[in-house]
Steps between C-alpha positions, in 0.01 A plus 500: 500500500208285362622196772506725790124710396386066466630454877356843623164393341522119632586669861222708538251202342630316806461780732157546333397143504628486909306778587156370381595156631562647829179711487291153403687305787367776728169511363458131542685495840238746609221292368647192690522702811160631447347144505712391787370807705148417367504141621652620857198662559244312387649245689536723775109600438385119527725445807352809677141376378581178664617576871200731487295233438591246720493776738155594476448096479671479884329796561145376444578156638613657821154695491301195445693301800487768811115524330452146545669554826272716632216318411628175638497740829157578455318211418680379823358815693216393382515124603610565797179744600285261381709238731433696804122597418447159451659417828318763687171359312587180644569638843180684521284189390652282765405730745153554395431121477682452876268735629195379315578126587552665910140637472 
């Protein structure tokens, strides 16, 4: 009677001792999981931070070339007025100074 109460106890240590090792292993399975869910994101984060970044980068680099752009357009307007005032200067003198050299 004594041997069989000594296996009944030993049995239900070992169910005992399974149980709480099975409740640690999930504790620190959870934990693990945690942390691999917490690095997902933040890499996730930094990824996200990144394309938005170089987004805004392309972004303001496209602004700054159609600005250039149109300023390239521009200062040619404005060459080319300048072009055709001088030319029409020109014009006008050599009239003048054919009709003052006629006289």
């Amino acid at each position: 009677l004594r041997k069989i109460a000594v296996a009944c106890q030993r049995e239900q240590r070992k169910k005992a001792v399974k149980s709480q090792k099975r409740t640690k292993d999930a504790a620190t399975r959870a934990k693990r999981v945690m942390r691999e869910v917490l690095v997902y994101w933040k890499k996730f984060e930094k990824v996200e931070r990144d394309q938005r970044k170089k987004a805004e980068k392309e972004a303001l680099e496209q602004k700054k070339l159609v600005e250039e752009m149109r300023e390239a357009r521009r200062q040619q307007r404005k060459l080319n007025f300048l072009i055709t005032q001088t030319e029409l200067y020109a014009h006008f003198m050599a009239k003048k100074l054919t009709r003052s050299e006629e006289r």
